[in-house]
N, C-alpha and C positions, 0 to 999 in steps of 0.2 A: 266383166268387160268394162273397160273405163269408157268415161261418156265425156269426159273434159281431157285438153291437155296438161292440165294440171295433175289428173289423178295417173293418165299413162305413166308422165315422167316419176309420181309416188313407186306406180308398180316397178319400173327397173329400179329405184332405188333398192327399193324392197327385194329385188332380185339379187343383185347386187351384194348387198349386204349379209342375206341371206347364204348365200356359196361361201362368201369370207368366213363367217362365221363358221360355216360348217365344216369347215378345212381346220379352221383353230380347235375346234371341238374335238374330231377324230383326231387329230396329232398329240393333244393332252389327253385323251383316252386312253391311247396306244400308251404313250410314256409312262401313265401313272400304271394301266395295269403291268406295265415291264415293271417297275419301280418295286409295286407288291409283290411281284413272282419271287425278283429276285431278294426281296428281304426274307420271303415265307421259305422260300432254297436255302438263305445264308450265303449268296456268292461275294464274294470280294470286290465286283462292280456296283454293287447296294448303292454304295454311300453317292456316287458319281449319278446313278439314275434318279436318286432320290433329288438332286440336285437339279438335275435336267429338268423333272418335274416342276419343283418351286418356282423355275423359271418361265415354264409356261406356264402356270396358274396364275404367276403371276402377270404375265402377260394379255393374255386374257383378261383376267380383273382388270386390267389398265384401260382394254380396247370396249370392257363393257357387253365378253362375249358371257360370262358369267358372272353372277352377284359377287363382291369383294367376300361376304362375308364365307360364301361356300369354298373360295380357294382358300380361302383362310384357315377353316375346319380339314379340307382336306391335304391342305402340307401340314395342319397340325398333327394329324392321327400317323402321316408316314415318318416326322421327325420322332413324332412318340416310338413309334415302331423300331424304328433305326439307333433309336436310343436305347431299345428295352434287348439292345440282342449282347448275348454273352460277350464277356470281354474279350475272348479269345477268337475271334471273330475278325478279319480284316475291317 
């Protein structure tokens, strides 16, 4: 319970901030795991998810909802992935 108006106005912040985040999280959650599904399938939408992905990581990393370096690692492993798939392959 806040005891100042100073620490109220922290808690909506915190509030606030808090929901934004959580909306950017679940949304790059969702995309990446589409992203993997459809690389470990091989479907011909891959490349276009994999892409949707880097943009919200990278978005994220921008707004500060996750550390630069973890979207970093993790568009890494999915270009590795989309790189390592047979030629014959959309």
């Amino acid at each position: 319970m806040a005891n100042h108006a100073s620490a109220e106005k922290r808690d909506r912040q915190r509030q606030h901030r808090t929901a934004r985040n959580r909306a950017v999280k679940s949304r790059f959650r969702t995309v990446l795991k589409r992203a993997r599904a459809a690389l470990d399938e091989g479907t011909p939408e891959a490349p276009e998810l994999v892409g949707q992905a880097c943009r919200l990581l990278d978005r994220a990393a921008s707004k500060r909802v996750v550390p630069q370096a973890r979207a970093s690692r993790l568009k890494s492993r999915l270009s590795k992935k989309l790189g390592a798939r047979p030629a014959g392959e959309a």
